[in-house]
N, C-alpha and C positions, 0 to 999 in steps of 0.2 A: 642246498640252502637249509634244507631239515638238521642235518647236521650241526652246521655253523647255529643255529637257533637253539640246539641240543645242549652245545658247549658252553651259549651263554647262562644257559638255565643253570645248570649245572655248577660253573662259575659263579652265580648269585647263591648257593644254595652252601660253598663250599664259604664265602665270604660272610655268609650271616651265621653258618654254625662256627665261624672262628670267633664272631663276636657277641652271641647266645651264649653255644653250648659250651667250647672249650672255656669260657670265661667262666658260667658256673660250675661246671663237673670240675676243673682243676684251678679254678683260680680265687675261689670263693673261700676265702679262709683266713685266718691272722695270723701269720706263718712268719719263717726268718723274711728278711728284707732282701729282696734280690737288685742288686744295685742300686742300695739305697731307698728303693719305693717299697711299700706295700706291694705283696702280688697280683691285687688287680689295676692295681694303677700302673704297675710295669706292663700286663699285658694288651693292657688298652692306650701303652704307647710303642707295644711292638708292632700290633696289628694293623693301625696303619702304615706302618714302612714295608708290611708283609704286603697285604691289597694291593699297591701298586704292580710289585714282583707278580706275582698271580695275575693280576688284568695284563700286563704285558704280556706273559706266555698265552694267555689268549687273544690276544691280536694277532702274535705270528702266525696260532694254529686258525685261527681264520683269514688271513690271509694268505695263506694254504688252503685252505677248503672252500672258501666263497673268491676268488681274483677279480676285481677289478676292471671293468675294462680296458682302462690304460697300463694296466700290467699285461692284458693277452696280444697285446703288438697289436690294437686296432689304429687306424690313422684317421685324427680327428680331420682334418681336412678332406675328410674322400677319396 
């Protein structure tokens, strides 16, 4: 359970420096146009299609580390 707890922390920490830190350290500027946007309006509509990708790999690795009861073959019935 420490673990799975570990990963979400971790996970919140990785999701808030993509949309802090990477935004001001590299995105903060008047630069060429990358497809058409500004670069931080490009990156502030990558980063949500990224956040999803990222919370899914942490549901499989917790569903790996923390299982379910209905995933360990218990029989609800008794």
């Amino acid at each position: 359970m420490k673990r799975a707890v570990g990963y979400w922390l971790l996970t919140v920490i990785i999701v808030f420096v993509l949309y802090v830190g990477v935004s001001v350290l590299f995105f903060n500027h008047a630069g060429p146009a990358i497809l058409g946007m500004p670069p931080m309006l490009f990156w502030f509509t990558v980063v949500p299609v990224v956040t999803p990708l990222i919370l899914g790999g942490l549901y499989l690795i917790d569903r790996r580390v923390n299982p379910q009861w209905d995933e360990e073959g218990y029989d609800v019935r008794g």
